[in-house]
C-alpha positions in Angstrom: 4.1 -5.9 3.7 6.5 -3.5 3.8 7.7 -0.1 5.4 8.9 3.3 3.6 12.3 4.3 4.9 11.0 7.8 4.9 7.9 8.2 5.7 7.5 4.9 8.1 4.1 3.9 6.7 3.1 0.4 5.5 1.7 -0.2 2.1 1.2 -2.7 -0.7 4.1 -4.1 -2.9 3.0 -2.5 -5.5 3.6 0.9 -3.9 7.0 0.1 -2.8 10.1 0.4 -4.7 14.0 0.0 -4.2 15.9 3.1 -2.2 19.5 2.9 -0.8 20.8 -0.4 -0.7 18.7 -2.8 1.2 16.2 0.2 2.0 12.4 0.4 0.3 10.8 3.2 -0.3 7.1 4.4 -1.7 6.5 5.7 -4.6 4.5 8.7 -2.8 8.2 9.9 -1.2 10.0 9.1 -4.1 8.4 10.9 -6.3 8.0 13.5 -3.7 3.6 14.1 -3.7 0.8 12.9 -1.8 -1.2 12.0 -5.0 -0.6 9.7 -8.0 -3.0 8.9 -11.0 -3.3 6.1 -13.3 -6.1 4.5 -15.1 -7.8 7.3 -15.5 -8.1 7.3 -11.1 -6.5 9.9 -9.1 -5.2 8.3 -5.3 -3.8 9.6 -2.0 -0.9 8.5 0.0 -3.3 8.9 2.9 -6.1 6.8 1.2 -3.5 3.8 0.3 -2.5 3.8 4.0 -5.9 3.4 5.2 -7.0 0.8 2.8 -3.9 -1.3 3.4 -4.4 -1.2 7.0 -8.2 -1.7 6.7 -6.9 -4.8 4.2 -4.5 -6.3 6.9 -6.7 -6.0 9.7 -9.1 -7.9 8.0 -6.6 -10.3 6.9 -5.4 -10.4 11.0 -9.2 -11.6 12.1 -10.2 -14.5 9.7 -8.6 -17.6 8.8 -10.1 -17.7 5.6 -7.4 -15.5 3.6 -9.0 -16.9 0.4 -12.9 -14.6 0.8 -10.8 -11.6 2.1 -8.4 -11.7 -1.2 -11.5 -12.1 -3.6 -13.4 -9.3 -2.4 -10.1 -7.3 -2.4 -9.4 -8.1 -5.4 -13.4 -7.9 -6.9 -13.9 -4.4 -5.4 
């Protein structure tokens, strides 16, 4: 999990890359828009936010990491 130096939001690793020195940043603010696509799929900065934090939450009230990270990964 991690936190854009700019924008202060959590999202996925895959979301995140290298700012200054030390700092991460998403690829939303470094590419400066609130949309990217790929795949053929068009996505928000606001939907990946949500999901992530819908995703953690889940991951926050089970102990069985293993179901949540199937169907994550299934959907």
């Amino acid at each position: 999990m991690a936190i854009c130096e700019k924008c202060k939001e959590f999202y996925p690793p895959d979301f995140m890359e290298d700012g200054l020195p030390g700092d991460k940043i998403c690829i939303f603010c470094k590419r400066d828009v609130t949309e990217i696509t790929g795949r053929g799929k068009t996505i928000t900065k606001k939907e990946v936010v949500k999901d992530y934090k819908i995703f953690i939450k889940k991951l926050k009230e089970t102990r069985n990491v293993k179901d949540i990270l199937d169907k994550a990964i299934g959907d």
